[in-house]
N, C-alpha and C positions, 0 to 999 in steps of 0.2 A: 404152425398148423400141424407139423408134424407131430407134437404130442397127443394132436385130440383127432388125429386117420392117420395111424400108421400102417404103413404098407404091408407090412409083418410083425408076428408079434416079436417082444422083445428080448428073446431069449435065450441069446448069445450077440454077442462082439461083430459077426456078421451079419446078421438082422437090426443089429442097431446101425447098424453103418447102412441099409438101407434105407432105414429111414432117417437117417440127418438128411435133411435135403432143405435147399434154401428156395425162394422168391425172387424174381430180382422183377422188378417194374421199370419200362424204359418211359419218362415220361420227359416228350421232345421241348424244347422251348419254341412256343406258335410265335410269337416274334420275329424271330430270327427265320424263322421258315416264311411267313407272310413276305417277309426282305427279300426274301430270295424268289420267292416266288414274281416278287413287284419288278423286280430286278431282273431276270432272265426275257424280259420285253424290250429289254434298252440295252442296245448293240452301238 
């Protein structure tokens, strides 16, 4: 994404370094959560 809205233009070594910037997505496994959730009622 960063090449098509960069934060700054690119017009030095420091401005490109601002805009390298990454993404990261957490996506949880609902499985293992549903378990746990089914699970925390049985003591």
């Amino acid at each position: 994404r960063s090449s098509y809205s960069p934060l700054v233009e690119n017009t030095s070594k420091d401005n490109m370094a601002k805009n390298r910037r990454t993404r990261i997505v957490v996506i949880p496994n609902l499985d293992k959560f549903f378990a746990m959730l089914d699970s925390e009622g049985e003591i």
